[in-house]
C-alpha positions as CSV (number, residue, x, y, z in Angstrom):
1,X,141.8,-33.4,36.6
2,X,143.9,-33.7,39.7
3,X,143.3,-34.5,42.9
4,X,144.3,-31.6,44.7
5,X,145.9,-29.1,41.8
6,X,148.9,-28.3,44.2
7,X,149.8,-31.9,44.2
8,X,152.5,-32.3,41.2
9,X,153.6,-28.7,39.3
10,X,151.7,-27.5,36.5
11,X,151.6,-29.3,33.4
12,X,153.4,-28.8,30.7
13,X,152.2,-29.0,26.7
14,X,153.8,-30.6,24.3
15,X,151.6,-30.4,21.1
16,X,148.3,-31.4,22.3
17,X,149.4,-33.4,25.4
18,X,149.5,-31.8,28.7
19,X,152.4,-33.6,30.5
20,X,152.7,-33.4,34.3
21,X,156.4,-32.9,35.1
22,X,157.2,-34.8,38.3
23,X,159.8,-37.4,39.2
24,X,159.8,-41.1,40.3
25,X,159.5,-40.3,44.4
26,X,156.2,-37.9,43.7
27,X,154.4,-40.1,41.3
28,X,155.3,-43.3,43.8
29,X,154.0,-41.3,46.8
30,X,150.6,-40.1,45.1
31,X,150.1,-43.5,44.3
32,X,150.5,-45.2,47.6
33,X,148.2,-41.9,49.2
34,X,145.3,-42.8,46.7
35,X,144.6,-46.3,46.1
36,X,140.9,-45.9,46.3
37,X,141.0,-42.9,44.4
38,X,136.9,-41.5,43.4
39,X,136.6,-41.0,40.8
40,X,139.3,-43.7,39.4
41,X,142.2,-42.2,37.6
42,X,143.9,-43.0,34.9
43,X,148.2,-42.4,34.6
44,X,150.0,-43.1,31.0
45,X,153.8,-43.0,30.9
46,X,153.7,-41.2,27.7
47,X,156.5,-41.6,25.0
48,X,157.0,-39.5,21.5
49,X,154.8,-42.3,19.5
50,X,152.0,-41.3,22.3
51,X,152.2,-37.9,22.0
52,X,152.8,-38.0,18.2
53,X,150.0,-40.3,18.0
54,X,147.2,-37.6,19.9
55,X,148.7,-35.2,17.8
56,X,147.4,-36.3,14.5
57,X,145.0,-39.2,15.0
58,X,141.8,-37.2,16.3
59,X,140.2,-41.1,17.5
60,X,143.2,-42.0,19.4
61,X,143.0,-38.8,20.8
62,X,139.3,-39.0,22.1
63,X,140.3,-42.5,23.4
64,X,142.8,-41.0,25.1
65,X,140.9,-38.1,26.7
66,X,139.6,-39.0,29.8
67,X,143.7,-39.9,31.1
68,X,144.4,-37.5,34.3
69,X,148.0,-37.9,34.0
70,X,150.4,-38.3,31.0
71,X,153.6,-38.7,32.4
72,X,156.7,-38.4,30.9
73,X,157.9,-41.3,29.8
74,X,160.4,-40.8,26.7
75,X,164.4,-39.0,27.5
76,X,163.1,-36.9,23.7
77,X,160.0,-36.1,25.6
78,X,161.6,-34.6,29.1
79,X,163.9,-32.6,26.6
80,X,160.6,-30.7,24.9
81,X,159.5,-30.6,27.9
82,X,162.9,-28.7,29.4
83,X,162.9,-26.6,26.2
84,X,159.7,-25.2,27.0
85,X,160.7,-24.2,30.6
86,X,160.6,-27.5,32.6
87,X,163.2,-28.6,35.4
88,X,163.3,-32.1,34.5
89,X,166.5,-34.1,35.4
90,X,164.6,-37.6,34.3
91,X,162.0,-39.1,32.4
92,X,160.1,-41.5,34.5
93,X,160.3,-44.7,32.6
94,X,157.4,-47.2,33.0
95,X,159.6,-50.1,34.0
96,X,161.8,-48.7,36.3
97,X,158.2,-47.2,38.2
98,X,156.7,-50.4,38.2
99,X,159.5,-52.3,39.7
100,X,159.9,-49.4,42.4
101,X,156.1,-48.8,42.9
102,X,155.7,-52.7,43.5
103,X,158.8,-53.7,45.3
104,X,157.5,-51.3,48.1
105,X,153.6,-51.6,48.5
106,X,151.7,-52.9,50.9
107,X,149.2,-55.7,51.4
108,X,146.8,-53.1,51.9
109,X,146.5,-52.6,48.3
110,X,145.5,-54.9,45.8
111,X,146.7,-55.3,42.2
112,X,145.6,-56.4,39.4
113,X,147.8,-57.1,36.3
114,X,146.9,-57.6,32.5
115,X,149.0,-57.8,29.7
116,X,151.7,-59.8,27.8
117,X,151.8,-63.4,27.0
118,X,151.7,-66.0,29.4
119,X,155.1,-67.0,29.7
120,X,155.3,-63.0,30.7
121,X,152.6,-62.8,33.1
122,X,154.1,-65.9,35.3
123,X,157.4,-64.9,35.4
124,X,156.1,-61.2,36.2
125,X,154.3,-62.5,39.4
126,X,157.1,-64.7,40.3
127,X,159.7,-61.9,40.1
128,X,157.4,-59.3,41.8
129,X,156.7,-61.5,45.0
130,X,160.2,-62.4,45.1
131,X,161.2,-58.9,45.7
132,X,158.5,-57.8,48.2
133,X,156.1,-61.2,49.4
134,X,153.7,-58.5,50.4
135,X,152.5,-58.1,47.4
136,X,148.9,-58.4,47.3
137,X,147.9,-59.4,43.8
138,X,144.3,-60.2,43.4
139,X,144.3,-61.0,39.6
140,X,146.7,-61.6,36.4
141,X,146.0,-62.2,32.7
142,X,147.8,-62.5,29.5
143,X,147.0,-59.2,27.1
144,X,146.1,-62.1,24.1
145,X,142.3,-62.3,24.3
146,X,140.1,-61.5,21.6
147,X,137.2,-58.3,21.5
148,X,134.7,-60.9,22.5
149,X,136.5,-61.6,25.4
150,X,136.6,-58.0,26.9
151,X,133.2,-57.4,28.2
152,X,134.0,-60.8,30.7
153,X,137.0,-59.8,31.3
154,X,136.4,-56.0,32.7
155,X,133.9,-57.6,34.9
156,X,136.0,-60.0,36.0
157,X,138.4,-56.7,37.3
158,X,135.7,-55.6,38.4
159,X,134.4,-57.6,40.7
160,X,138.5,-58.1,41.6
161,X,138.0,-54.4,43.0
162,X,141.6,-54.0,42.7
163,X,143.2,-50.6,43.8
164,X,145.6,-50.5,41.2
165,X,144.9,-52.0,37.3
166,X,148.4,-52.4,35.9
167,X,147.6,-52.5,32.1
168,X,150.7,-53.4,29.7
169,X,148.7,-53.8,26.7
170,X,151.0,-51.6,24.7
171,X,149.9,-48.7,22.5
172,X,146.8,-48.1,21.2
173,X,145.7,-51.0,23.0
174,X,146.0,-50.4,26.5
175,X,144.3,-46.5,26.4
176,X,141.7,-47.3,24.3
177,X,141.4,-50.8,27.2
178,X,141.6,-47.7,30.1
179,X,139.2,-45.4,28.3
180,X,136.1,-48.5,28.5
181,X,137.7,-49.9,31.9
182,X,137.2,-46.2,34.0
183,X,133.6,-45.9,33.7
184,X,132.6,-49.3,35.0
185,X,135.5,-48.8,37.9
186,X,133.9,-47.2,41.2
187,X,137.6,-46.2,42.1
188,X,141.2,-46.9,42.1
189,X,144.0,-46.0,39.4
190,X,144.1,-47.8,36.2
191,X,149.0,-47.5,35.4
192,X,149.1,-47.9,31.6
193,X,153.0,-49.3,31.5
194,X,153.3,-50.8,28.2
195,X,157.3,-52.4,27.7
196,X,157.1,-52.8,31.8
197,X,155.5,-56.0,31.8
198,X,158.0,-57.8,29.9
199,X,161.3,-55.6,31.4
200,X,160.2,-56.8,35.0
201,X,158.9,-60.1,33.8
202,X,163.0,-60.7,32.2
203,X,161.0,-61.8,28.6
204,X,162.3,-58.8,27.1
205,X,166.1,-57.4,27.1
206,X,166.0,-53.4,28.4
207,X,168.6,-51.2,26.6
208,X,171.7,-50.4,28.9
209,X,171.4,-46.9,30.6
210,X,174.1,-45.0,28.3
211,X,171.5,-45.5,25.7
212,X,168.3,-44.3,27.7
213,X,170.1,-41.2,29.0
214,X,171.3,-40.2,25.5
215,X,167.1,-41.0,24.5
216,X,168.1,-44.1,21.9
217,X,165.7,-46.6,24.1
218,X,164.0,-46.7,20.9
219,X,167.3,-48.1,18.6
220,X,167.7,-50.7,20.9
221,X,164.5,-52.2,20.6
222,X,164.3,-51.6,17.3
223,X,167.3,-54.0,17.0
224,X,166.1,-56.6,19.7
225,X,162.7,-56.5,17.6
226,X,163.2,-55.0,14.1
227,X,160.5,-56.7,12.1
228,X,157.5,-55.2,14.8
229,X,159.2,-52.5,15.8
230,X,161.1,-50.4,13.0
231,X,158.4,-49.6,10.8
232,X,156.4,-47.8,13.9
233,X,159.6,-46.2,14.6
234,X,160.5,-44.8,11.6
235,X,156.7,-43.6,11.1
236,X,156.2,-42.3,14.6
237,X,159.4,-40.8,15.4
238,X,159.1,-39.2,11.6
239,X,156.5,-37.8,12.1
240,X,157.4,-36.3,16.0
241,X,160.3,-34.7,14.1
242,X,157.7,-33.1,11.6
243,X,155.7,-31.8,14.4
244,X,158.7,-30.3,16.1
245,X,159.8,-28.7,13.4
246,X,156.0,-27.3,12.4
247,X,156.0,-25.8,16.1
248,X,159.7,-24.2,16.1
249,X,158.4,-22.4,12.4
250,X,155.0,-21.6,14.1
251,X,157.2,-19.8,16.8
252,X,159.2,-18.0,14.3
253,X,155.9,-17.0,12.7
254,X,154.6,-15.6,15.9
255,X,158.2,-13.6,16.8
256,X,157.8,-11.8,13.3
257,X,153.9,-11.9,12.9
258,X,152.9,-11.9,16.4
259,X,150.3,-9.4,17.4
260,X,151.9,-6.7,14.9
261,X,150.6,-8.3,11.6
262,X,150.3,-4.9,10.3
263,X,153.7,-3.4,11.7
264,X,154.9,-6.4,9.9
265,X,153.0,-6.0,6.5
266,X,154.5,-2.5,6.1
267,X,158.1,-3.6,7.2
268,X,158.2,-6.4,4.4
269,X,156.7,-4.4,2.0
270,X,159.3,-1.4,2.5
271,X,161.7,-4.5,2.6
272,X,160.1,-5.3,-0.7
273,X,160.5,-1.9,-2.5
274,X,164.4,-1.6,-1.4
275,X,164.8,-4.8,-2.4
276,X,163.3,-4.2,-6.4
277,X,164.6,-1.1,-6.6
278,X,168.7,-2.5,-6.3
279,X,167.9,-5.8,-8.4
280,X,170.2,-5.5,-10.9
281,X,167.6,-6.1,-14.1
282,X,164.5,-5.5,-14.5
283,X,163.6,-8.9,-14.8
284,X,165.3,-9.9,-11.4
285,X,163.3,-7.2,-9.9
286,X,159.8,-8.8,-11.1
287,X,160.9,-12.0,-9.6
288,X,161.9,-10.7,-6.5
289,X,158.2,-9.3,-6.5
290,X,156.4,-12.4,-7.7
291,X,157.9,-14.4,-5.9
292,X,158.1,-12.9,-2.2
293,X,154.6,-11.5,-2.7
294,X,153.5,-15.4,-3.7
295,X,155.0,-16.9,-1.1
296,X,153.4,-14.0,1.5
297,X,150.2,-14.8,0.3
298,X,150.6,-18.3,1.3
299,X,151.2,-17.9,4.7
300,X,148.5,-15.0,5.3
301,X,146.1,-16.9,3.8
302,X,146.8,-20.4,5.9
303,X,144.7,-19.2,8.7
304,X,141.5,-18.4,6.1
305,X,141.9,-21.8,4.8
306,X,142.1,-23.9,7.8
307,X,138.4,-24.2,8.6
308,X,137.8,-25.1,5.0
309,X,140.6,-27.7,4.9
310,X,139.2,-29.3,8.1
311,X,135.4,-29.6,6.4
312,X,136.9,-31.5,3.2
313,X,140.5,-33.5,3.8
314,X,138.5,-36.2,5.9
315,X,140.1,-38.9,8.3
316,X,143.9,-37.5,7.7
317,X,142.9,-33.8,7.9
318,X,145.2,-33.9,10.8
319,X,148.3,-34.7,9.1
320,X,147.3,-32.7,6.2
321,X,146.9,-29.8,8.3
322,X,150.6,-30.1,9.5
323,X,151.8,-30.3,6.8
324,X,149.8,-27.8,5.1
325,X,151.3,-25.5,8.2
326,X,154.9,-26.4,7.6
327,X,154.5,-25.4,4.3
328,X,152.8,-22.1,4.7
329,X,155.1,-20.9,7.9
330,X,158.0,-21.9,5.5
331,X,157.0,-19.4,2.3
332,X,156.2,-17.1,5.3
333,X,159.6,-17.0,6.8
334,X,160.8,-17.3,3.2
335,X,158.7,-14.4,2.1
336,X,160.7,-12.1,4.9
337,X,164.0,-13.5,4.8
338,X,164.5,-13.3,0.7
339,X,164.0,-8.9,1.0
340,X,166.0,-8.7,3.8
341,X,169.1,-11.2,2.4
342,X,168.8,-9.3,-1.4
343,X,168.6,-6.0,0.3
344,X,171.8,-6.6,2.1
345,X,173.5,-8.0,-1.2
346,X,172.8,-5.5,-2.9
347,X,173.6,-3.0,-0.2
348,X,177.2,-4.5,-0.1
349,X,177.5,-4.1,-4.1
350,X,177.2,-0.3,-4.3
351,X,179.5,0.1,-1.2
352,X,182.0,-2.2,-3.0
């Protein structure tokens, strides 16, 4: 996918997204050493709504699976990413690389810039060769066109032959724009950048830093935007939370599954049998069965059901499958956790 693999450290995953953990001075510098990059690449500052979105929506996905580099983009993101062993000390936020990318390149590459409105675009060029007059942009354009327009206006980049596409179409729109630009590109790097356009452009307000380091970019534009922007929030960021939580249970699972399903059957039903024989009725006892035995079921049998689920829930099998997870890794720990908790009740009864 790289380069050269030794280039940037290796990637980290977060769901179904391989992120490459580097920093603002690594990025900048493989940019600048391959402009005429052959193949073309493709880099996407990647958020949680991004990674959320691969996650679940399996065309979004496919659209986005010809991308080489999804960089960390989001302060939630780079603390996943930590969690799961990274070194991260910042995201690297699309704006901020733009303005730093640009305000030091040379007229030796070209540029080519597409996305936001007019007003956006003018200022954007304006501001960017006001900062370094060097610049060499050979081609801008507003991110309003219609599909019809598309076909004319790939080969009008095309034939621009920039070395750098800067695409700020915002999400979906700008990967699934990347995944039909690359093939008719004979090289170069195609930056998906999103919110940058309009940050460097001085259309849009950027939240103050305490709020980016403490990862509540997000509330801020929610505010500056609310009618556009909370509802994909509240669904998107929901729904990250849903698939953090189904991958901390899915790590508890394997810690007490793991490779040991066996050792672990035996130990829950010991747990099981100690546990029925101190219930203090015999009714409590066949409920502590029922229920723990239920609930075990549930979670041994998630993994015989998942290729069935896949063949019938459809379009949303994704989602469904998540939460179909949560649920099961849920009765699961539940299942382990009620034995053990009664056994130790009842344990402290007798000695008392």
């Amino acid at each position: 996918m790289l380069s050269s693999p030794n280039e940037f450290p290796p990637t980290i995953r977060v769901f179904n997204t391989s992120l490459v953990p580097t920093n603002y001075k690594a990025l900048r510098e493989w940019v600048y050493a391959h402009p005429r990059e052959v193949p073309p690449k493709t880099i996407d500052f990647t958020n949680t709504h991004i990674v959320t979105m691969r996650a679940i929506d399996a065309a979004f996905d496919a659209a986005t699976s010809t991308i080489d580099f999804f960089v960390p983009d989001g302060t939630p993101v780079v603390w996943v990413i930590n969690a799961l062993g990274g070194k991260l000390k910042d995201r690297v936020y699309g704006p901020r690389f733009t303005a730093e990318c640009l305000a030091t390149s040379t007229s030796t590459i070209k540029h080519y810039f597409i996305g936001g409105t007019d007003a956006c675009v003018e200022n954007l060029k304006k501001n960017l060769l006001n900062k370094n007059p060097s610049l060499n942009i050979v081609g801008m354009r507003s991110g309003y066109f219609s599909d019809s327009d598309e076909a004319a206006i790939m080969a009008e980049i095309v034939e621009a032959a920039p070395d750098c596409v800067w695409v700020g179409l915002g999400t979906p729109k700008q990967q699934i724009f990347a995944s039909k630009l690359k093939p008719k590109l004979s090289s170069g790097i195609i930056v998906l950048v999103g919110f940058a356009f309009d940050v460097n452009a001085g259309t849009k307000p950027d939240a103050p830093m305490f709020l980016q380091r403490l990862g509540m970019t997000w509330l801020f534009r929610a505010v500056t935007e609310p009618t556009r922007l909370i509802p994909r929030y509240v669904k998107w960021n929901s729904l990250f939370l849903l698939l953090l939580g189904n991958h901390i249970l899915d790590k508890a699972i394997a810690m007490l599954f793991g490779r040991a399903v066996g050792i672990t059957t035996w130990a829950y039903l010991l747990l099981l049998t100690t546990t029925t024989m101190f219930a203090p009725s015999q009714a409590a006892q066949i409920l502590i069965f029922v229920g723990s035995t239920l609930t075990a079921c549930i979670s041994y049998t998630a993994a015989v059901a998942t290729p069935w689920m896949q063949d019938v829930l459809g379009p949303h099998r994704r989602l469904a499958l998540i939460m179909f997870d949560v649920a099961s890794s849920s009765a699961a720990l539940i299942a382990l956790a009620s034995p053990i908790v009664l056994t130790a009740w009842n344990w402290l009864a007798l000695i008392r």
